[in-house]
N, C-alpha and C positions, 0 to 999 in steps of 0.2 A: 504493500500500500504506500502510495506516493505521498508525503505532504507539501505542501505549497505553502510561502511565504507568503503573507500578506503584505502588498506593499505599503497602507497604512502602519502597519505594524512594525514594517522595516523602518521606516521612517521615524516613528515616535523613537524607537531605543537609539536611530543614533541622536536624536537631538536631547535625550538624559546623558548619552555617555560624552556628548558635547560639553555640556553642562557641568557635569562633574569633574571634566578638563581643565575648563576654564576656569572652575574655584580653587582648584589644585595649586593653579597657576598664579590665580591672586597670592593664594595664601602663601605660596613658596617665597614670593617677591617679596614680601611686606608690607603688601599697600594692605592690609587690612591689621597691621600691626599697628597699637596704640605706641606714638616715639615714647621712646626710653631715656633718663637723663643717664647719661653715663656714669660710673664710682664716683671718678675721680669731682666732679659735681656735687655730690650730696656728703661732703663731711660730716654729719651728724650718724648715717651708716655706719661708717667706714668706726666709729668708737665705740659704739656700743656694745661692744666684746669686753672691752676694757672698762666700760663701769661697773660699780660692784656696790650694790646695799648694806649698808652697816647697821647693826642695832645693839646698842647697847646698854646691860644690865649692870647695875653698880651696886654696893655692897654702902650700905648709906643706914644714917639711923631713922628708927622706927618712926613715920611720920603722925601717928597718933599717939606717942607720949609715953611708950612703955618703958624706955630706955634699951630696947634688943637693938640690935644691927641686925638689919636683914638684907635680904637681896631682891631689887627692884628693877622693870625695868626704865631706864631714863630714857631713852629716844633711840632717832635712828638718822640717819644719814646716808649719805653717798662717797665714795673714793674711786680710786684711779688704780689698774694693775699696772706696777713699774715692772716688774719684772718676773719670774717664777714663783719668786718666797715674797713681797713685799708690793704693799702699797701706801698710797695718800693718800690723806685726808684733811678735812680742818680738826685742829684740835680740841676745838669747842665741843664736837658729835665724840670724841670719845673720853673726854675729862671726867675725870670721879674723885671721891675726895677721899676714898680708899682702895679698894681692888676692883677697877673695871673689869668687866667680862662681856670681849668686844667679838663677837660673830659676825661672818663677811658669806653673803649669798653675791654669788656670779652669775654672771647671764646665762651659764649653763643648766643655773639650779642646784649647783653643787655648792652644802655650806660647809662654812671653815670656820674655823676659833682661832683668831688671829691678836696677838700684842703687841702693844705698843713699843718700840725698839727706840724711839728717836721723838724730843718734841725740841717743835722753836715755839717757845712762847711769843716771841715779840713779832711771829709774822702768822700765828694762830692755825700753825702746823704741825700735822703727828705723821710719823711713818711707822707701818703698820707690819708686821713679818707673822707668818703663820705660825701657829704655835707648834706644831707638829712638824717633824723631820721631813714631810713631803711637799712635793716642790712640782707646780703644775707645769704639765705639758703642752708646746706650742705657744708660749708668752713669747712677743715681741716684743721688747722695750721700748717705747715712746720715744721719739724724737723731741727735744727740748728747743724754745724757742724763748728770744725774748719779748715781749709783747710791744707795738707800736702803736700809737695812735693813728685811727683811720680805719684800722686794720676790721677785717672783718672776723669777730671771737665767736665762736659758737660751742655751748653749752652741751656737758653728756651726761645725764643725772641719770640715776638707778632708782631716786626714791623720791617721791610718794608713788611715781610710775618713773617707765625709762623712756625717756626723750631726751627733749633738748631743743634750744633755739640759736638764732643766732642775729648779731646786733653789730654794729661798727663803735669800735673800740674809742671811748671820748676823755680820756682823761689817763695817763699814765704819770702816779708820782710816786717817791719814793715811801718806804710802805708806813702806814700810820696807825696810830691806835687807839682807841675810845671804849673806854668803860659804861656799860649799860645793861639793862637787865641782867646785875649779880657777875655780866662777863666782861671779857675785854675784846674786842672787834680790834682785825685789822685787816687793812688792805692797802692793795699800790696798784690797785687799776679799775676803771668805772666803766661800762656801758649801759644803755637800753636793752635790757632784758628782762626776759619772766623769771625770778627768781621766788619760790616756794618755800617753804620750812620743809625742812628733809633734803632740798638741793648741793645742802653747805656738804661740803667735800667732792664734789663733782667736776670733772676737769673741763677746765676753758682749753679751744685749742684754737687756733690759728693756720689755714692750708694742712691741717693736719698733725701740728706739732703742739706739742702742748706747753702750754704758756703761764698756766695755772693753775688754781682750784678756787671753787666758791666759797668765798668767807661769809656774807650777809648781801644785804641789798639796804636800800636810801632810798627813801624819794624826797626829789627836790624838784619844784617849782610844778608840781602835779604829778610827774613823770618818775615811773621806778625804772630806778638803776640797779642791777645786780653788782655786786663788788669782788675783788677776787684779789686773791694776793699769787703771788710769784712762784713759782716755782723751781726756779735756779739752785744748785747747789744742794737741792735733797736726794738726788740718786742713791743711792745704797751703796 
């Protein structure tokens, strides 16, 4: 028994597998690809490997009157990985006024119990070293920079969420310090940014270099400023 092609029928299939040519085709090209900014474009990416959540519990007296010392927790912050064993922070997120007990969440999700190795009081900085002999895999060391005015800083925070923004740098002076709520603030550089409670230890970087860390924020004349001190000369 013969069958016969219908020539409607020859005709509809090639003009689906027409069809499904020509989409192939688009799609291969990229004209129906939404443009992409490239890495090297979106430095706020390119750090958020290197921020890291701080939270810190400190051994403090009893705040209803018993006279015990107990263990509390006092807040939390954000730092910067420098390198395998060690990071940054503002000193303010892990100050205690007996035994802090400072734990570090990575962007991996992996937490650590890290001490304090190193503080500058007078630029309101701590560096921070794991407490345990293990030493993470795959840390790249930060590029250090010094910071310019003009320059475009953009913020990497871990904490209350992970982002980050970024602002053109308006004021570099050499670093200062003011006593206020019970602490002492410093800083030696200003921009327009979103600066949050939880962001203090979060690194400013510059092209990708980093430049600093969040010490607090100002607002003057309507306008917050985020503030940040330096980060020169704390490497490990």
């Amino acid at each position: 028994m013969r069958v016969e092609s219908h020539p409607h029928v020859i005709a509809i299939t090639v003009a689906v597998y027409a069809a499904l040519i020509a989409i192939l085709i688009i799609l291969g090209s990229g004209c129906a690809h939404y443009p992409r900014v490239p890495a090297e474009d979106r430095p706020l990416d390119r750090q958020q490997a290197s921020a890291v959540m701080i939270e810190m519990f400190c051994v403090a007296d009893d705040p209803f009157g018993s006279g015990e010392v107990i263990h509390m927790r006092s807040g939390h912050g954000s730092a910067v990985l420098l390198d395998a064993r060690h990071m940054l922070t503002a000193l303010h997120v892990v100050a205690c006024p007996y035994l802090p007990d400072v734990h570090a969440t990575l962007a991996s999700g992996k937490r650590l119990r890290v001490v304090v190795s190193r503080e500058w009081r007078d630029r309101d900085l701590a560096l921070l070293e794991i407490a345990s002999a293990e030493a993470l895999a795959g840390i790249k060391p930060p590029r250090l920079a010094l910071a310019v005015e003009g320059a475009t800083a953009c913020t990497s925070v871990a904490w209350p969420e992970r982002g980050g923004n970024c602002g053109a740098i308006e004021a570099v002076y050499p670093v200062t310090c003011q006593t206020a709520g019970g602490g002492t603030w410093c800083h030696s550089m200003r921009a327009p940014l979103r600066v949050t409670p939880g962001n203090s230890g979060g690194g400013v970087y510059v092209d990708g270099a980093l430049v600093g860390v969040v010490t607090g924020y100002q607002t003057r004349d309507g306008v917050d400023y985020g503030s940040f001190t330096s980060a020169q000369g704390v490497m490990p």
